[in-house]
C-alpha positions as CSV (number, residue, x, y, z in Angstrom):
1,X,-18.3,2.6,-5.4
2,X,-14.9,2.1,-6.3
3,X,-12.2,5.1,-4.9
4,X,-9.7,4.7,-8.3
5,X,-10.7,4.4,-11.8
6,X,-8.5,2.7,-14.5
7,X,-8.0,1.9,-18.4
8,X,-6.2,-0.9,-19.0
9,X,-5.2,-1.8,-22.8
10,X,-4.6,-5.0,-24.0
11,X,-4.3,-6.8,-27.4
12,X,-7.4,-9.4,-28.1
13,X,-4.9,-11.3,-29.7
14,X,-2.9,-11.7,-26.5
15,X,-5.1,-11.4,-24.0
16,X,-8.7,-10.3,-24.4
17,X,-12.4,-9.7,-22.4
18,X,-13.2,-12.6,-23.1
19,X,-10.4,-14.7,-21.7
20,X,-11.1,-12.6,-19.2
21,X,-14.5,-13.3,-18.3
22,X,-13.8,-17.2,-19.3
23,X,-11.0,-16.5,-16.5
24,X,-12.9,-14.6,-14.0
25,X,-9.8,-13.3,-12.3
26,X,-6.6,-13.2,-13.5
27,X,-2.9,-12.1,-12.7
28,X,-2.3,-8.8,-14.6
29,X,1.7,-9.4,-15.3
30,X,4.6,-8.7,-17.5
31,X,4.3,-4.6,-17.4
32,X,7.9,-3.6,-17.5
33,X,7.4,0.6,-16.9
34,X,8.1,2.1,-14.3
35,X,5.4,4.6,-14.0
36,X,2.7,1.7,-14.5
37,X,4.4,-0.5,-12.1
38,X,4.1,2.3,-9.4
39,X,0.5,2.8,-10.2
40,X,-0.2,-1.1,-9.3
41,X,2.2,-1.0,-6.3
42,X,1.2,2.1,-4.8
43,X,-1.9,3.3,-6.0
44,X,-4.2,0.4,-7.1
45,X,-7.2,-0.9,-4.7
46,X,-9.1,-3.5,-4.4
47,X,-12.5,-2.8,-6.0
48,X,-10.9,0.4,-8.5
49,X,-12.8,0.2,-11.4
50,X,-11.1,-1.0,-15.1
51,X,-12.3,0.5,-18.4
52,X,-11.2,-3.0,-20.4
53,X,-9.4,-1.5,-24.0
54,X,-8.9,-3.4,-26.9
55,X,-6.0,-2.1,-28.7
56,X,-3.9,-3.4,-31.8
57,X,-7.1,-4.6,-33.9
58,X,-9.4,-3.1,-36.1
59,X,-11.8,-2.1,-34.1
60,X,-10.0,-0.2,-30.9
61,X,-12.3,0.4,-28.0
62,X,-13.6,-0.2,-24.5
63,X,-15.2,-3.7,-24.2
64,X,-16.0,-4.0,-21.0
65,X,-15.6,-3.4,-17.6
66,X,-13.3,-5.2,-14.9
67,X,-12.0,-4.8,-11.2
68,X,-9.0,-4.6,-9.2
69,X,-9.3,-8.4,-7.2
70,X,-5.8,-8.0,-5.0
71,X,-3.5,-5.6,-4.0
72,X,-0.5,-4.7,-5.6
73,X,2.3,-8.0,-5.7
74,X,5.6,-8.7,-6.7
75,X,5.2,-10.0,-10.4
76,X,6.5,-13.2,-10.1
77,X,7.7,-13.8,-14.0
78,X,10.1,-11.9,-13.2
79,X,12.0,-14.6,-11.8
80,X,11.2,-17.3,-14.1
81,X,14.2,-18.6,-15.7
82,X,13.2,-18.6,-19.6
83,X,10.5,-16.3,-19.3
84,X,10.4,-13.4,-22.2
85,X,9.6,-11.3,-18.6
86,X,12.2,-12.5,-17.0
87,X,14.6,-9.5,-15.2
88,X,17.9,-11.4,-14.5
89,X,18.6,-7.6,-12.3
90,X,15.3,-7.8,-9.8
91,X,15.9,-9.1,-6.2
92,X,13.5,-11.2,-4.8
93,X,13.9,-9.1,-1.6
94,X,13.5,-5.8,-3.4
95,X,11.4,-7.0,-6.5
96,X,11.3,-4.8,-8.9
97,X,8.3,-5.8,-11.1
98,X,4.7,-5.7,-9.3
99,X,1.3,-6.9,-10.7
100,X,-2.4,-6.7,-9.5
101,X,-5.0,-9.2,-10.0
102,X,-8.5,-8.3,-12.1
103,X,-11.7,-9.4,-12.1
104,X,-14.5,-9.5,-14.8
105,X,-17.5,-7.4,-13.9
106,X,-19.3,-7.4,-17.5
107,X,-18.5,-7.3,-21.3
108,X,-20.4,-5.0,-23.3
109,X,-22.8,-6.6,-26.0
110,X,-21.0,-4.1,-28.4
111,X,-17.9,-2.3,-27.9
112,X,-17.7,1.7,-27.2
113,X,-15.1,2.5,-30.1
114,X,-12.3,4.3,-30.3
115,X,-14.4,6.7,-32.6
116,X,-17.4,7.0,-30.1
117,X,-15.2,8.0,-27.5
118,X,-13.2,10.9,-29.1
119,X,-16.5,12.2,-30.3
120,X,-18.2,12.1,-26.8
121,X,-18.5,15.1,-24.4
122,X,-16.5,15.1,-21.2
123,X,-14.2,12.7,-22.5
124,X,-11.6,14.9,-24.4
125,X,-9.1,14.9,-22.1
126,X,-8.5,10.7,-21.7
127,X,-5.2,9.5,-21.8
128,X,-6.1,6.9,-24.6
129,X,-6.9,9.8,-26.6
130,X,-3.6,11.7,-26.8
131,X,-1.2,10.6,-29.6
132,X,2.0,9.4,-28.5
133,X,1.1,7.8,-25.4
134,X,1.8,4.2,-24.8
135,X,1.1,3.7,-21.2
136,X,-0.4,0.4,-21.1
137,X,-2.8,1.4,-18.1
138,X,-3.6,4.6,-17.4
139,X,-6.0,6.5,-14.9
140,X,-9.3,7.5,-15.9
141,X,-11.8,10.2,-13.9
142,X,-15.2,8.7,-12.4
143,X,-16.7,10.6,-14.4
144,X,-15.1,9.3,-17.7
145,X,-15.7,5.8,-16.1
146,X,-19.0,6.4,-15.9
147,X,-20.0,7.5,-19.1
148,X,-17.8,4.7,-20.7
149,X,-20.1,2.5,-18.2
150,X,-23.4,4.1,-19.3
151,X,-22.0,4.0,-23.2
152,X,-21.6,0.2,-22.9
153,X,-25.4,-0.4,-22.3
């Protein structure tokens, strides 16, 4: 059973579940907040759980579930010359931008909207519900994780 649980959004357009599950694993880089780097340097484990959140499309929702496949690790397009991620500032010594790795686990056959999950009990109090926030990943409850889980079929 995994120890941390996570919801991480991302625009199908950009990167979606199913580049993800074409991909199996793949590097989870470019966050550039501080308070969601420090969650993948510090916190993250291998085997957390990921609620996988389509956002920016018409239809927002979870669809599907991933893993955390590596530790925490300096993001390395933050070195890149040329590279819209690129921090001419971090130090190679003392990076400043970290990344973890993810893994497909499963894509649901039908996404658990945005809709659904506002108007589920026990799930009030998500992150990904509150206007205003913008966090790209934020920490879900295993109890939240598993009713998104059991939602998704």
């Amino acid at each position: 059973m995994a120890r941390g649980h996570w919801l991480f959004k991302s625009e199908p357009g950009t990167y979606s579940i199913d580049d993800l599950e074409r991909d199996g694993t793949t590097e989870w880089w470019g966050i550039r907040n501080y308070k969601v780097r420090n969650y993948m340097r510090d916190e993250m484990r291998v085997g957390d759980g990921i609620l996988f959140y389509h956002s920016s499309t018409d239809v927002l929702g979870v669809y599907g579930l991933a893993e955390i496949a590596s530790e925490g690790h300096p993001d390395s397009k933050q070195f890149e010359k040329g590279h819209r991620y690129r921090d001419p500032d971090s130090d190679r010594d003392d990076p400043r931008w970290w990344c973890v790795d993810i893994r497909h686990v499963r894509t649901f056959d039908e996404p658990v909207t945005r809709d659904t999950l506002k108007a589920t009990p026990g799930l009030d109090d998500m992150a990904v519900l509150r206007r205003g926030l913008r966090l790209s990943i934020t920490r879900v409850t295993r109890e939240e994780f598993e009713i998104v889980r059991r939602l998704g079929g």
